[in-house]
N, C-alpha and C positions, 0 to 999 in steps of 0.2 A: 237252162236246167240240165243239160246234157252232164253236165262236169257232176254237178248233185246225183245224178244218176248213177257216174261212175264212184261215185263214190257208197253208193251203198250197195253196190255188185261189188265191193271189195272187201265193204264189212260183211258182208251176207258170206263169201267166199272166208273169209278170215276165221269166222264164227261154223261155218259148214252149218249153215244155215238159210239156206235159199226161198224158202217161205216162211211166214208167221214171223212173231213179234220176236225181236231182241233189246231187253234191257241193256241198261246203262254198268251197270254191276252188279253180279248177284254174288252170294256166299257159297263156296264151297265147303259140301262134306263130304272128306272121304277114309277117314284114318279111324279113331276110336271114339268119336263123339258118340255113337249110340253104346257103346260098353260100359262108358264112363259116364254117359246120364242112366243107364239101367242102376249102376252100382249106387250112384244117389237114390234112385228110388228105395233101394234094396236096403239102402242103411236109413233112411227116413232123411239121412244129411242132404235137405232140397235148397235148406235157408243160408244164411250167413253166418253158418259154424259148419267147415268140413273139409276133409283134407285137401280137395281142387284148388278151394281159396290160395293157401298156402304157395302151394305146388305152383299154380298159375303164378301168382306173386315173384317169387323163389327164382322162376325159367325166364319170367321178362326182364326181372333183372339183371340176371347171367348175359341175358341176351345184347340187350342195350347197353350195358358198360353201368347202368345205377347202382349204384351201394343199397341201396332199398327201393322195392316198389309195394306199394298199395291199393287193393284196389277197390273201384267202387261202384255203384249201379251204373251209372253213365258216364260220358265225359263232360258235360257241364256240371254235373255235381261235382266233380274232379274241378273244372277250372274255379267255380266257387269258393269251394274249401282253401284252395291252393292260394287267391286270391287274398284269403282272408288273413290266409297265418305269415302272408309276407307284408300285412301288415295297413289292408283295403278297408278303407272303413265310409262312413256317410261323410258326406262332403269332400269327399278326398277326389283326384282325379287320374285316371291311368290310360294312359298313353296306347294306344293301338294302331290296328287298319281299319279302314275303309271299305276295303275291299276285301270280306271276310262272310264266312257262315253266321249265322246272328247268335247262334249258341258265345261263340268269343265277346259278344258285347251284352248279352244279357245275364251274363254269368258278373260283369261289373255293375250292373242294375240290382240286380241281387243284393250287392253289396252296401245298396246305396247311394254309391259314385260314379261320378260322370266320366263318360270317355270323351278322348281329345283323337281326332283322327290325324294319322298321317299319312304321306304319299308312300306307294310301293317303290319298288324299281320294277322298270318293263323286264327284265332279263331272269326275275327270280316270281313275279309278283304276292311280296310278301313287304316285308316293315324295311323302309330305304331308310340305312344307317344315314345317308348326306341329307334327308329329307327330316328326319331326330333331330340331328344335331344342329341343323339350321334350325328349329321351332324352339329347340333349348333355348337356343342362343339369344335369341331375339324377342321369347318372350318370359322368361324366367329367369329367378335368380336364386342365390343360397343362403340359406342362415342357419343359426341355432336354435337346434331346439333346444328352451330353456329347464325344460322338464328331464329332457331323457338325453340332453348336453349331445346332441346328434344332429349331425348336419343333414335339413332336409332342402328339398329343391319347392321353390314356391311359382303359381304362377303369377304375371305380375297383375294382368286383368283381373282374375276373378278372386286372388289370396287366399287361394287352397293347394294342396300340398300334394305336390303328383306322389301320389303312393305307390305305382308299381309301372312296369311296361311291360305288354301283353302281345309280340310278336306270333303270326301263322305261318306256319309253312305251310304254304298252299298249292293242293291235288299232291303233295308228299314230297313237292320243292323246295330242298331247303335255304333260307334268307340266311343270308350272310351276316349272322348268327355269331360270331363273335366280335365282330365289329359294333355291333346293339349294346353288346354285354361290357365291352368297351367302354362305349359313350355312358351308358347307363351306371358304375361304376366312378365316372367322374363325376358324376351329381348325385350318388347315394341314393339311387333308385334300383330297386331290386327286379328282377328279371323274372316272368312266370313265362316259361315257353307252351306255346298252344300248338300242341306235337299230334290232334286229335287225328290228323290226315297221313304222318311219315312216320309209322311203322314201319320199318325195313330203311331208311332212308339215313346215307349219312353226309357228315358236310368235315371237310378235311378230318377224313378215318372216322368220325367222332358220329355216336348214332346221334340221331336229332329230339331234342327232350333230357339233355343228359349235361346242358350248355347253361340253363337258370338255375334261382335256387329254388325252386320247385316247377314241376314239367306235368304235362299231361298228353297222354294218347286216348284215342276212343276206341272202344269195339262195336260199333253201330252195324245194323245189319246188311250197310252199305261197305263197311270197310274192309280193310285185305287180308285181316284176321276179326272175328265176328264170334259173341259173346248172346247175340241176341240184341242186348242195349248194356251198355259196360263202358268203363273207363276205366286210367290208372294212372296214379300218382309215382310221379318219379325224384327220385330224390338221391343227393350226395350227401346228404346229412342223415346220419342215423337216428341222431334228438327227434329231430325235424319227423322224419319217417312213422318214430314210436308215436309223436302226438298225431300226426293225422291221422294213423290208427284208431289210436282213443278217440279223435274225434268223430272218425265215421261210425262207430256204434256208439254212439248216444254217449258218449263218454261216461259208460259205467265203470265202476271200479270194480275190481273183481273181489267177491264173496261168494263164499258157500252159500245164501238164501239170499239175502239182505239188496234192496235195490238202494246203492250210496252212487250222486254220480254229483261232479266236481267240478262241471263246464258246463255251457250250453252244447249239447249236441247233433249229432244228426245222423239220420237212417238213412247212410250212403255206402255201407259196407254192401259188395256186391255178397250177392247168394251165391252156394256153393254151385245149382246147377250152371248156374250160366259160367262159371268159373270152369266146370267141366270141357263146357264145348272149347274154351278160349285154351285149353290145358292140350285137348288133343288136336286144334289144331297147328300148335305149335312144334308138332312133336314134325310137319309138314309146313312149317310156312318159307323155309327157303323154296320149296317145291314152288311155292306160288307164286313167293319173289320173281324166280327166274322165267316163269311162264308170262309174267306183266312184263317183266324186260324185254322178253323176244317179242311181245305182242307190242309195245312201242317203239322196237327195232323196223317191224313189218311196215308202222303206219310211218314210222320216221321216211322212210324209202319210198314207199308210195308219194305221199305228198312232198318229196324233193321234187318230182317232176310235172306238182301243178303250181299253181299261183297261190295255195294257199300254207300258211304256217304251221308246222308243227312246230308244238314248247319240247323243247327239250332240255335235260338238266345242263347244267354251266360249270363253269372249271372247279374244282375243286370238290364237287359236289357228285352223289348215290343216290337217286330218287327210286324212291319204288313204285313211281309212275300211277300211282291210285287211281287217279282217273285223269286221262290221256285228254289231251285240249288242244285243239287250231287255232288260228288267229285269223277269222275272217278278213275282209279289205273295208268295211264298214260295215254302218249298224244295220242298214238296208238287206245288204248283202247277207248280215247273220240271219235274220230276221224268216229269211228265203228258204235258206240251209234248213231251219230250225222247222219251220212249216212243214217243208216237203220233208226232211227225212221219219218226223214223227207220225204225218199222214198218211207215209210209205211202213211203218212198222219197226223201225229203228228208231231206237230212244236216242234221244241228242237230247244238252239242257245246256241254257245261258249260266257264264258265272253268273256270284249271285250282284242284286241292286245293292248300290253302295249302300252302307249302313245311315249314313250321314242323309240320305234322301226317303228314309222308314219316319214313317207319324213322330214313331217315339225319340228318336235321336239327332230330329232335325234342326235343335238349337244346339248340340252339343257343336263345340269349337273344329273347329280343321283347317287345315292349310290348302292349299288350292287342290291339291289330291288330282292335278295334271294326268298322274300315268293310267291312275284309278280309273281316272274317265275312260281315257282310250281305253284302257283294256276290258272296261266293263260293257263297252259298245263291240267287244269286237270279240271275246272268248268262248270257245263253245267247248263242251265237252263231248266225248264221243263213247261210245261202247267199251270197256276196259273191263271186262271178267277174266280172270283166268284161266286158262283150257288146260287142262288137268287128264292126265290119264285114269281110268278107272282102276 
């Protein structure tokens, strides 16, 4: 227990926190969020009509390279919607991870379709291109569709039609993300990127969420820009852009009185306040980028000289480190860590249980999901807030 020990005299020292409890990640405010939630009070705009919307929208897209973004209460209303309009319907099947937050697989439950798990790679742990394209390979084929003369990918066991592939960058890792887009591409499946975690993160120059034909980030009260509860559609399609707009408010048409609406819709247009807080912390989120960088620089160096793993990003790759991960020596050994540091007042949490081994997804198909395992017996997360100057 000696080494556990030393290890939370580093986070305690890291943090300038030598007694009492330190979470796992908390949100930073320090810029204009109380200005800019006074101003909503002040003009009555609290709801989903008001300039933050906008503005918010306007600055992430600047921000990530998208030609439109959108945004909406959360991020799984975001992967929902996103899911839907590339084309996720009942009985259909879409291709993911394993080893992912449940938000990514119940957003295809939503839909009515079943997910198909695949293995990560250890090096990114997120959707392994070579682990795709061998499941393509060997268990699906292609035809025509005779309706809409579109060539879709079938599987061959169950004769439902993978409608989408639903890749994570996971802790703000990004998966070698064009290579997906690739394979995915040769069999006429369209690409929804689950970007809820790499805010700030890119992968050759390119931010992450900005690589499918539609993308999603989150603003959860856990993440490295925070909204309250928020999400946001990203998109290189401007068509694409306008209708999930329409979609997220109720697909009303616009009238001077008259309620006309033209779709089934849905009340996923985020509100203006929380759009506020996401507006001014943006106006500071390199500030925080770079303060998550040093603080994985610090632990990268620390644990070079124990026996245990720090993840760190990999070639070509800009992680925004969201929340920092070791690689225990086993499950035993996590197990130990996880005890004693949360006993001791330090938050530590296991990735999460494979999806494939949840009540509800335990007949859905997968492949051996090898890396999954290991890494799911062996990933811890650690303390990663930002330290921020006043």
């Amino acid at each position: 227990m000696d080494h556990f020990k030393d290890i939370l005299h580093f986070i305690r020292e890291l943090y300038q926190q030598p007694e009492g409890f330190i979470p796992l990640h908390i949100p930073v405010f320090k810029g204009n969020e109380k200005k800019y939630l006074q101003e909503c009070i002040d003009t009555n705009f609290v709801s989903s009509v008001g300039k933050f919307v906008d503005q918010f929208e306007e600055k992430m897209a600047v921000y990530t390279g998208a030609t439109k973004a959108v945004a909406c209460v959360n991020g799984t209303n975001a992967l929902h919607l996103a899911l839907m309009m590339v084309g996720v319907d009942r009985e259909t099947e879409v291709i993911t991870q394993a080893l992912t937050f449940i938000a990514t697989v119940n957003s295809i439950a939503y839909c009515g379709a079943q997910p198909v798990f695949i293995d990560v790679d250890k090096e990114t742990m997120g959707l392994s291109p070579d682990a795709l394209e061998n499941w393509l390979r060997k268990n699906t084929f292609e035809r025509i569709n005779r309706v809409t003369n579109k060539t879709e990918t079938i599987n061959r066991k169950t004769g439902r039609r993978i409608s989408a592939c639903l890749p994570m960058h996971t802790f703000g890792h990004p998966v070698r993300i064009d290579k997906i887009i690739e394979i995915c591409n040769l069999h006429a499946i369209p690409v929804v990127e689950d970007a809820a975690e790499s805010l700030g993160s890119f992968y050759k120059y390119k931010h992450t969420g900005t690589f499918g034909m539609i993308n999603v980030l989150s603003f959860n009260g856990n993440k490295t820009l925070t909204t309250g509860g928020g999400g946001m559609l990203l998109f290189n399609d401007e068509k694409l852009a306008r209708k999930a707009k329409h979609l997220t408010t109720q697909a009303k048409l616009p009238h001077p009185w008259e309620y006309i609406h033209d779709h089934i819709g849905y009340n996923y247009r985020m509100p203006n306040i929380n759009a506020a807080l996401g507006y001014a912390q943006m106006e500071y989120l390199d500030e925080v980028l770079k303060s998550k960088r040093e603080i994985a620089e610090k632990y990268k160096a620390y644990f070079k000289n124990t026996n245990i793993q720090f993840f760190e990003e990999k070639e070509f790759c800009s992680s925004n480190y969201w929340l920092n991960a070791i690689i225990m020596k086993d499950k035993e050994n996590r197990d130990k860590f996880l005890q004693y540091t949360n006993t001791n007042g330090v938050m530590t949490r296991p990735i999460w249980r494979l999806m494939n081994k949840l009540k509800m997804f335990k007949k859905s198909q997968k492949d051996a999901l090898q890396n999954s395992e290991w890494l799911e017996e062996r990933v811890v997360n650690i303390p990663s807030s930002a330290i921020l100057q006043a």
